[in-house]
N, C-alpha and C positions, 0 to 999 in steps of 0.2 A: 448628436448632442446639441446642434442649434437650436432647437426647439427647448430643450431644458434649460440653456442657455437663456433663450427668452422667457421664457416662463419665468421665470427667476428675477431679470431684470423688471418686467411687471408686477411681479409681487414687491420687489422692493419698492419700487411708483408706487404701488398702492397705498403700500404701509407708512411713505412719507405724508400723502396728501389728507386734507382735512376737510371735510363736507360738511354746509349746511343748508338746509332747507326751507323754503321759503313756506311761510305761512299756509299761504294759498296753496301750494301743490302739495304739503302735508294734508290737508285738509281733505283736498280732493283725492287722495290714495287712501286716505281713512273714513269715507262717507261711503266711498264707491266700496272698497270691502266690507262694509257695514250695510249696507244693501243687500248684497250677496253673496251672506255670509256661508252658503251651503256651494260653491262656487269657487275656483281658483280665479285669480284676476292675474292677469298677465297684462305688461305694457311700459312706455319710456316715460323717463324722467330726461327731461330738458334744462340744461344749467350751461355756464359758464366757468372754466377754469381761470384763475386769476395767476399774477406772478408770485403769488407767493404762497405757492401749492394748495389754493385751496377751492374748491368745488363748490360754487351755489348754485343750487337745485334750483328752479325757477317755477318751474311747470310737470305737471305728470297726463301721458296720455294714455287711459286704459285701452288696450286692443281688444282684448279676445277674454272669454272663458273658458272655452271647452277644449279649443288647441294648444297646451300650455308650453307643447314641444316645437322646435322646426319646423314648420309645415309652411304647405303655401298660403295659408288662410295667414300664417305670420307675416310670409313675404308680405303679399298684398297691404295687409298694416302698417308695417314696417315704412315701402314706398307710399303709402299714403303722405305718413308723418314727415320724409322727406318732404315730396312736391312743397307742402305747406309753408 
């Protein structure tokens, strides 16, 4: 049950906090799938949580296309977007 447990306490986080998004990295998630538009786009969104639950999106980094799942083509991305 600790798992459900968490599960649980995450969905309520979730459903408390409120997201917005910045100009620029809406842009750049809706130019890039509008490119390739025959194509999954996979990849992060970079923001900052503030104290009063709420999420701004800053930036979005597209990874991949083809590997939409786990893979190490993700890892690799993934750690890219760290280092930086």
């Amino acid at each position: 049950m600790p798992f459900v447990n968490g599960l649980l306490s995450f969905i309520s986080i979730m459903s408390t906090l409120s997201y917005e998004i910045h100009a620029d990295a809406y842009y750049k998630v809706f130019f890039h799938a509008a490119k390739h538009p025959h194509n999954p786009v996979n990849g992060i969104l970079l923001g900052t949580r503030s104290k009063e639950s709420k999420v701004n999106i800053m930036d979005a980094i597209p990874l991949l296309h083809h590997w939409t799942s786990l893979s190490p083509m993700m890892e690799i991305g993934l750690d890219l977007v760290r280092r930086c």
